[in-house]
N, C-alpha and C positions, 0 to 999 in steps of 0.2 A: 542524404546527399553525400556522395563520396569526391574525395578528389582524385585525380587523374592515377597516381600510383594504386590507390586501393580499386581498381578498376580488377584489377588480378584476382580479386577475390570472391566479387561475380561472376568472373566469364570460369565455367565449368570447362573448358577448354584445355585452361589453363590450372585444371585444379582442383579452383574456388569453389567453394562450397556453403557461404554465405548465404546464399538463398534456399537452400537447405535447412542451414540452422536457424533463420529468422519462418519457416512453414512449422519447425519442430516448438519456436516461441508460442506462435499462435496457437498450434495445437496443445500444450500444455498451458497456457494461462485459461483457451477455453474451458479444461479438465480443473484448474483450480477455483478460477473466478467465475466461472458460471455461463460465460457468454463467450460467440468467437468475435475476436475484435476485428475492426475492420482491417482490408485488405495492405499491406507494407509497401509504395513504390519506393525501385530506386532509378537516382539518377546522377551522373556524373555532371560536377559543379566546378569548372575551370578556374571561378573565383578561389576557391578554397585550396588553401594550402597543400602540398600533392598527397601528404599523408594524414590528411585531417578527414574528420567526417562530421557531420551534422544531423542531428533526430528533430524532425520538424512536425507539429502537431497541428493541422490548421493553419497551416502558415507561419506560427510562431514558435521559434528553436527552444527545446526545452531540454537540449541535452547536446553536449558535441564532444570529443576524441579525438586523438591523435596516433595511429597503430602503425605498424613498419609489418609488414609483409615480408618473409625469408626470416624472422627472429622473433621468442617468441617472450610473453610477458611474465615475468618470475615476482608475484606477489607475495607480500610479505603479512602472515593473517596476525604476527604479530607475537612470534617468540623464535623467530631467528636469532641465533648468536653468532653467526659465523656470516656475514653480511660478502655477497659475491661482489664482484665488480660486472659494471655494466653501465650503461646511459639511466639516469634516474630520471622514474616515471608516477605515475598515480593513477592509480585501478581506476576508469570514471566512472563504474557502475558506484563504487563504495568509500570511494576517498583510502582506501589502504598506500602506503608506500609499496613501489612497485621499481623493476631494474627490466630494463630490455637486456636480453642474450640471445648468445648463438645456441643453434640445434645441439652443437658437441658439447652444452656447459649444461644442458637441460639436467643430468643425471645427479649434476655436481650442486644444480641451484635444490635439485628435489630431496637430497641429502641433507642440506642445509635447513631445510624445512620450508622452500617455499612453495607454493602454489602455482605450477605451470602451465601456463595455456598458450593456445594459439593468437592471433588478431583476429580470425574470425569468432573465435569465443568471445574475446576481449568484448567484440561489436554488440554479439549476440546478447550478453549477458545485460550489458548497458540497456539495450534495447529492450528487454527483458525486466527489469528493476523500473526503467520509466515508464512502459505502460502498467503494472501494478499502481505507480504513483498516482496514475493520469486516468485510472480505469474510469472513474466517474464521468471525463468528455469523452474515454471511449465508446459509451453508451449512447448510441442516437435513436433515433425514432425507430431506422429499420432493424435493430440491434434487437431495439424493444419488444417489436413486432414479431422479431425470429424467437423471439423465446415464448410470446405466449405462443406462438405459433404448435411450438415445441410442446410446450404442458395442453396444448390441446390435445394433442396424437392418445396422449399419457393417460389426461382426465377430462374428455370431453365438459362432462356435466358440470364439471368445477367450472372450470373458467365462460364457460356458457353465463353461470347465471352470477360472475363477478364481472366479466371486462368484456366489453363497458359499458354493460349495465349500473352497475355500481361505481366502479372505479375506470376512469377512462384511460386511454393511452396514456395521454402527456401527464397524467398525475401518476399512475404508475411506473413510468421512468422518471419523474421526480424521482417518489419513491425509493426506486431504487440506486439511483444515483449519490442520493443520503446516503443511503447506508453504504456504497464501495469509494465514497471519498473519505469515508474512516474505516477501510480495508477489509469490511464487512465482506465475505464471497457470498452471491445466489444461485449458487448453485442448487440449492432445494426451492426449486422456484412454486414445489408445489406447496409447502409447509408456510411461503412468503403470501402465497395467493389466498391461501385456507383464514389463514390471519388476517386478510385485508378481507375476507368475506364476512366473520367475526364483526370486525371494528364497522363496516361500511355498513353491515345490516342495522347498527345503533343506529345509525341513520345523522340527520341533521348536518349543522357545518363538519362534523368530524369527517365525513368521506371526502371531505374534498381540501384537507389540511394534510397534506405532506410529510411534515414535520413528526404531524404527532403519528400518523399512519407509521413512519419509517420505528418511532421509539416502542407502538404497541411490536412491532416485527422483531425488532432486536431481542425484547423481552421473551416472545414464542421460538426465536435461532439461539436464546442462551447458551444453553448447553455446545452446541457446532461455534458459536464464538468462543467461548473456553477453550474449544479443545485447540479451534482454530491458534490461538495466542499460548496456550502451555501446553497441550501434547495429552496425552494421557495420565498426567498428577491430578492428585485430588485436593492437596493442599495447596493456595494459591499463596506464592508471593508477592504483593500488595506492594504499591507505597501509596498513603494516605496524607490526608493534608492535616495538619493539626489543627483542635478543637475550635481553637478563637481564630482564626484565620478560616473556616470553613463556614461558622459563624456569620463573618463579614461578609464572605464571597456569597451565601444565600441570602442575604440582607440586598447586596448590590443588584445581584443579576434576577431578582424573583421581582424588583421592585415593581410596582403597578403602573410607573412610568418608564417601563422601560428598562435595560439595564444599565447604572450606572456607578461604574465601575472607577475607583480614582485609579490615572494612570503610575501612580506609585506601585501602588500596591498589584497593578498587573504586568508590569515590569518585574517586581521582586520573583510572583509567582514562576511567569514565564523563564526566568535565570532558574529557579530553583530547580522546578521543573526539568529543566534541558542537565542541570548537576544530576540530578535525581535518576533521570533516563541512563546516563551514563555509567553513574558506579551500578548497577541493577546488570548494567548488559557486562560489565568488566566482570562481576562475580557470575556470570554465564547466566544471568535469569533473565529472562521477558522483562520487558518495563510498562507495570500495567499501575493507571492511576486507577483506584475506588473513590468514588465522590456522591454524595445526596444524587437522589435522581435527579430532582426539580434542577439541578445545576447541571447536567452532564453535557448537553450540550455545547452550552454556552463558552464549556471548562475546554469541551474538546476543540473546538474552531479556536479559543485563543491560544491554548496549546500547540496547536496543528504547524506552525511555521517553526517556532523554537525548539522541539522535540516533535520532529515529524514519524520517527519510531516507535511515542509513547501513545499506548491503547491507553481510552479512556471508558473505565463500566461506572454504570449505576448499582448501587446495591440489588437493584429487582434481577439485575443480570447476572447475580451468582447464583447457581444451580443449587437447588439443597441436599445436593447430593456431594458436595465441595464444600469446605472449610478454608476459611484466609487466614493468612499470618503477615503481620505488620513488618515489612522489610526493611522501610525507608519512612521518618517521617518530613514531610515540606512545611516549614514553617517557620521561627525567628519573626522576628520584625524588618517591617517592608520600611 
């Protein structure tokens, strides 16, 4: 939802070229995460501020901005020394310190080291960062359906004699939804499928458990999650949780009743935690937790709001083809 001023930025008439760059979103998040997300309306919202805009998922706002059209956003990624003048703003894809300028100051902010864009980037980018977040409710039924659809063309025979036969729709996008609400891409939907044909042929409750379906898949995309999260190195930089404090957290969350977890001690984690994410990304590394399998889950959903940047592996998810090194250890007393 745009307000009346960012109206310019649609109409191609005048320009605008926004709906451009939110066809170019779709088509690269398809090429990363695996799926094309559903279709982007827009509309103009008299309620809203005239240079405000609003990202709405379902009815519920999950992202909003403020962008000036004719000037353009001079971000700061955070070793400027020479600070321009201008109206002080904030990147709203990334929370950075940001300056609105004019078109004639652009050469002078990009000298200075900042990062210039347009409003429509500005839009784009936001828009962009929040469906990665959100990919998991991007996935609907018909989302589902377009990708087996897709690995039918590919491998007939495969998905023939998995879905859903084996594995039905809506556990499949369970499925899959686990895995890209912890940044997981499926785009190898064939290697996802191949695994779920595996696990389903044990037969019994397991075909039809989610959970553990999503944890046998991560373990078979190990390798594409590493690279996904460090690139092409083979030594991983880690932060690990110290001995008696990993102890506990498997004692808690393995228990037979349940997990049960004292809120002290998942308070401390989660502060540490979110400390931990931060110096890892300051010295330019990925921020990847290694934790017990039996606990990863659990580690990652409490994790998930406090360090919503921090990857969480299980040891079965380092490739043996990779070596870790301890960067960061989480621990002290909670």
């Amino acid at each position: 939802e745009v307000g009346y001023r960012l109206i310019q930025l649609v109409d191609k008439d005048r320009g605008g070229d926004l709906l451009n760059r939110i066809k170019g979103v779709r088509r690269k998040f398809a090429q990363e995460v695996g799926f094309l997300p559903p279709s982007v309306h827009i509309k103009d919202n008299l309620e809203l501020r005239p240079s405000h805009y609003r990202i709405t998922l379902r009815g519920a706002v999950v992202g909003e901005g403020e962008v000036f059209p004719n000037m353009l956003m001079a971000i700061n990624p955070g070793h400027v020394t020479n600070p321009i003048q201008g109206a002080a703003a904030t990147d709203p894809a990334f929370g950075l310190p940001a300056v609105w300028v004019e078109e004639r100051q652009r050469d002078a902010a990009q000298m200075a080291g900042y990062t210039v864009v347009d409003p429509s980037t500005v839009v784009a980018t936001h828009l962009s960062h929040l469906m990665q977040l959100h990919a998991a409710k991007l996935l609907g039924r018909v989302e589902t359906q377009q990708l087996v659809e897709h690995v039918t063309k590919l491998a007939p025979k495969l998905i023939e004699d998995v879905v859903p036969k084996m594995v039905g729709i809506p556990i499949l996008q369970k499925v899959l939804q686990l895995l890209l609400e912890e940044g997981v891409h499926i785009r190898d939907m064939r290697s996802i499928i191949e695994t779920l044909a595996e696990s389903a042929s044990a037969g019994g409750q397991l075909a039809q458990d989610p959970a553990e379906l999503a944890r046998r898949i991560r373990i078979g995309l190990a390798p594409a999650i590493v690279q996904q999260i460090y690139g092409p190195v083979k030594e991983l930089d880690v932060i690990a949780i110290e001995p008696d404090l990993e102890r506990l957290l498997t004692q808690a969350l393995t228990s037979p009743n349940g997990p049960m977890l004292d809120p002290g001690v998942a308070d401390h984690l989660t502060r540490q935690a979110a400390d931990a994410t931060q110096r890892q990304e300051n010295m330019g590394q990925p921020a990847c937790l290694l934790v017990p399998d039996a606990i990863r889950p659990s580690v990652a959903r409490l994790l998930k709001r406090a360090a919503p940047r921090l990857k969480v592996l299980g040891h079965s998810e380092i490739p043996e083809t990779h070596s870790i090194r301890i960067g960061t250890l989480i621990g002290g007393h909670a």
